[in-house]
N, C-alpha and C positions, 0 to 999 in steps of 0.2 A: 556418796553423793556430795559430800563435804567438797571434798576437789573438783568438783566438777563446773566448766564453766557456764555462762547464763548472760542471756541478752537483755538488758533494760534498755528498749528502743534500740537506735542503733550502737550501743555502748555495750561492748562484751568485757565482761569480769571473769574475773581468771579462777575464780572458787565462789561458792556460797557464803563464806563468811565476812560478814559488816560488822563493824565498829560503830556503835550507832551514837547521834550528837551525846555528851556527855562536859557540863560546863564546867571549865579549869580555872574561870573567876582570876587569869592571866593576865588581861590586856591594861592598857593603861585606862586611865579615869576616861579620857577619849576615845576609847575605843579599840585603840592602835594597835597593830600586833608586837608582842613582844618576842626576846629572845626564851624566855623562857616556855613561850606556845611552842618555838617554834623546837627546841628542843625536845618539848614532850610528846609533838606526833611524830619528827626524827627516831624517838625510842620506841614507839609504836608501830610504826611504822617498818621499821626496818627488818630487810630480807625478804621483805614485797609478800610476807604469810598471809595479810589481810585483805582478800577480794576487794571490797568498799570498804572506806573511811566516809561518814559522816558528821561532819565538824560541827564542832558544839554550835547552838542558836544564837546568832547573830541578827543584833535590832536595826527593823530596816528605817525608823526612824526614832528621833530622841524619844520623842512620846512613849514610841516603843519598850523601852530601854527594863529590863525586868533586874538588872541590879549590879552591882561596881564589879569593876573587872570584866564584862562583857566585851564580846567583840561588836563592833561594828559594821555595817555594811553599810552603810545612812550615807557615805558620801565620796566624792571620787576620789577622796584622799586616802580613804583607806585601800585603794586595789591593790598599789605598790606593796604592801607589805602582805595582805590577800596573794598577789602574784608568786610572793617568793617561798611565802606557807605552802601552797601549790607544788612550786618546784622542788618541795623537800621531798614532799610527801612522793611524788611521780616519780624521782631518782633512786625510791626505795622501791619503786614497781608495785605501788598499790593506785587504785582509780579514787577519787575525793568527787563529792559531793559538798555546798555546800547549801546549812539548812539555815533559811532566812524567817525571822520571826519578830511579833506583837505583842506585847505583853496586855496590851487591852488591860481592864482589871484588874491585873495582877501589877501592873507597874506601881512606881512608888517614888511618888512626885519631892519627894526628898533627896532622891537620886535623880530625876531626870528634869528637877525645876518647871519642870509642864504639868499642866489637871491633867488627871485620870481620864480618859473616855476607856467603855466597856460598850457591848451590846445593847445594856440595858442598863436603868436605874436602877439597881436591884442589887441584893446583899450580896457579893461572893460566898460561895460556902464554905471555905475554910478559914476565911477571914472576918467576914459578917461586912468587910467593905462596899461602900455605896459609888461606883464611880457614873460620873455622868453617862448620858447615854449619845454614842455619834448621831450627828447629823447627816442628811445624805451627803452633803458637803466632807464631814469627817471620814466616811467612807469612802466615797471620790478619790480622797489622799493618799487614803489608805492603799488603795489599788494602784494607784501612780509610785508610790514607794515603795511595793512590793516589786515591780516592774522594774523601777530604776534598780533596784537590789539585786533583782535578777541577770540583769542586765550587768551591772559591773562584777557577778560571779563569773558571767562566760569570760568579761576581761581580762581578770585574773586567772584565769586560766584553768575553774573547777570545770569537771566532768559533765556534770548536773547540777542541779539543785534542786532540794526538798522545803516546801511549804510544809512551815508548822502550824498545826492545829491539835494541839494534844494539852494534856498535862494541866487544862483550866486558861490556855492563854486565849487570845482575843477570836482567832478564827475559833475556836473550841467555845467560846460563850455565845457564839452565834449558832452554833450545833449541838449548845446541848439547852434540852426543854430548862432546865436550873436555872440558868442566866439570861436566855430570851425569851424578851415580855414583852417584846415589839409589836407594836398593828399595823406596820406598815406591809410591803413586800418581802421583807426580809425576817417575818415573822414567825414564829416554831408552832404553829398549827398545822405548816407542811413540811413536808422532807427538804421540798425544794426550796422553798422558803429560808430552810435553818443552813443552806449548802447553797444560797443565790451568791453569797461573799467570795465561796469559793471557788464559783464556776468561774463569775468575774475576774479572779486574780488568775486562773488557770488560763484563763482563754486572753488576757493581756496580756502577762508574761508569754504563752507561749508566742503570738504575734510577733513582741522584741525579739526573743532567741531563737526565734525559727524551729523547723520540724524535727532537726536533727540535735539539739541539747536536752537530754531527758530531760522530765519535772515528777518528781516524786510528793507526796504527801504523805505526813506524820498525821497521820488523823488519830484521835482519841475515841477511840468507838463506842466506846462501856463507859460511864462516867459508876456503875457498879454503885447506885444510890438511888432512893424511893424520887421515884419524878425524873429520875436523869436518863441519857439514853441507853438503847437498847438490843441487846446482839440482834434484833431484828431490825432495826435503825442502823446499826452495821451495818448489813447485808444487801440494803438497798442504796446504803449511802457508796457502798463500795461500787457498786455497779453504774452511778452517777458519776463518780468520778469520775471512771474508766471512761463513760460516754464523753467527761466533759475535759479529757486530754492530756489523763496524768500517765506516764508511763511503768509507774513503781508504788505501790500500797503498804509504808512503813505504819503497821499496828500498835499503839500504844492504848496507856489508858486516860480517860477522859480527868474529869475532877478528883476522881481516883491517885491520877497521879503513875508515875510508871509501879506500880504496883497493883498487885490485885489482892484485896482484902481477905481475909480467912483463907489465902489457895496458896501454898507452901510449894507446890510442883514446878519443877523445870517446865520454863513456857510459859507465863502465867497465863496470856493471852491466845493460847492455841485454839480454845474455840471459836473465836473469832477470825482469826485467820484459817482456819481451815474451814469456815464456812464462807469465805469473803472468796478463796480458792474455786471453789466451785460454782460461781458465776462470774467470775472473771477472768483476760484473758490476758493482763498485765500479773508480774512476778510481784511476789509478798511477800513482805520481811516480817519473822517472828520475833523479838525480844521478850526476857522478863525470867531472870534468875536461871539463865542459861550457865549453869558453871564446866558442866564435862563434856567433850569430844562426843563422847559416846551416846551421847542425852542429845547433841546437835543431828548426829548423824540418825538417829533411829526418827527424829523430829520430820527430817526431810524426807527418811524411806518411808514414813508412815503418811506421808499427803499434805502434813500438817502446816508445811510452806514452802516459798522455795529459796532462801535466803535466812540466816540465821543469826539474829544481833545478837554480838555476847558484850556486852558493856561491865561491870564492873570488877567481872574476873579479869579482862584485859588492864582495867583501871589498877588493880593491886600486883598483877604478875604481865610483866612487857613480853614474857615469853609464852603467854601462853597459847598465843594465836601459831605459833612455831611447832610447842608441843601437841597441836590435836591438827594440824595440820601433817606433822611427821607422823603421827600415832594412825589416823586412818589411812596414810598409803595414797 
């Protein structure tokens, strides 16, 4: 099933296997794309073995900015070198994504000369940080620069693009009960409420790039902690999604972090993609210590998703997306 191809929207990939965002802390202090990015999706890249590439997180404004060496998407000066990242990657025969994101919270006003806004006034959890909380005004922005971000992806020439909400960033502190303490609408006593941010940027974005640029979401589903969310808050949030226009379900973890605590097994997130699987009717990407062919391939015969990120074996071995793509035939 490994080779086998698969339609996000109307965007068909050539295999199941993704490269999923993975930050190289490359770019210049601006943003800018360097030689050396663009060299290392060139070696990744190459001989088109990898169905999707999803490129590292990219701030769609300074506020944004989660830490130095990041890329950019914040402004129309970045597309030019966004364009030609693109045409590496397409010349190698692999499709690109690119994943646009907020560090809310997590930012770090030392790096980006701008206050912190979060969700809420309220500690981070792995930091104990207190960042202010947006206004609806900061919000407002936030949606308008998600959009313009999206927007100079299709110019540059990605495939699609993926909304992050995973890993503790900012769409994630809106979704997970930890970080929102809101009373307004956008308040976590409802599902909808913790997923109103992300309807909004689902349904503006897609407006800008129309019916036919997929939109994917990095959602953080398990924040896997007392008070955080919950494979049953998965399950319903997956299906909100779906409703509200995402064409692809990339599964990570919440304040967790791309790990899952205590669970050593290939997949760490399989039960939540395979239960996100079965009420919906868009394609789901598994990641999380995916190192063997053999571990991807028995993942997808057993239900468990339909798309397979393998991130850090590809990070240490440029060949390995070659060797388990020749290995299963």
């Amino acid at each position: 099933m490994l080779n086998n191809s698969i339609k996000i929207g109307d965007l068909t990939i050539k295999n199941r296997l993704v490269m999923p965002p993975m930050a190289t802390a490359k770019a210049t202090d601006d943003g800018q794309i360097t030689k050396q990015i663009f060299d290392y999706y060139h070696e990744k890249s190459f001989g088109g073995y990898i169905g999707l590439i999803i490129t590292e997180h990219s701030y769609v404004n300074l506020e944004g900015k989660a830490g130095k060496g990041q890329i950019s998407i914040a402004d129309d000066t970045n597309i030019t070198g966004l364009k030609e990242l693109t045409m590496v990657i397409h010349e190698n025969g692999t499709k690109v994504m690119a994943q646009i994101s907020h560090a809310g919270g997590a930012a770090n006003s030392e790096t980006t000369g701008k206050a912190v806004y979060g969700a809420s006034a309220y500690p981070m959890p792995k930091t104990g940080f207190i960042p202010l909380e947006m206004s609806l005004a900061d919000i407002h922005k936030v949606i308008h620069d998600f959009t313009n971000a999206a927007i100079r992806a299709k110019q540059a020439g990605f495939d699609g693009v993926e909304i992050h909400s995973a890993h503790g960033y900012l769409l994630n502190q809106f979704y997970s009960p930890l970080t929102n303490k809101r009373t307004d609408e956008y308040n976590a006593q409802t599902l909808n409420g913790r997923l109103k941010l992300h309807k909004e940027i689902i349904k503006s974005v897609r407006n800008a790039v129309g019916d036919n640029f997929p939109i994917a979401i990095r959602l953080g589903a398990c924040d896997y902690m007392d008070g955080g969310s919950t494979l049953q808050d998965s399950i319903a949030a997956a299906k909100l999604l779906e409703h509200a226009g995402v064409d692809l379900l990339d599964i990570s973890g919440g304040f967790c972090g791309f790990v899952r605590p205590d669970y050593k097994e290939q997949g760490y997130f399989s039960e939540i993609t395979q239960a996100a699987k079965a009420v919906v009717n868009i394609p789901v990407i598994l990641t999380g210590g995916i190192t063997e062919a053999d571990m991807a391939e028995l993942l997808l015969k057993n239900g468990e998703a339909d798309l397979i990120g393998v991130g850090r074996a590809i990070m240490k071995n440029s060949l390995w997306a070659k060797e388990a793509i020749t290995k299963i035939g």
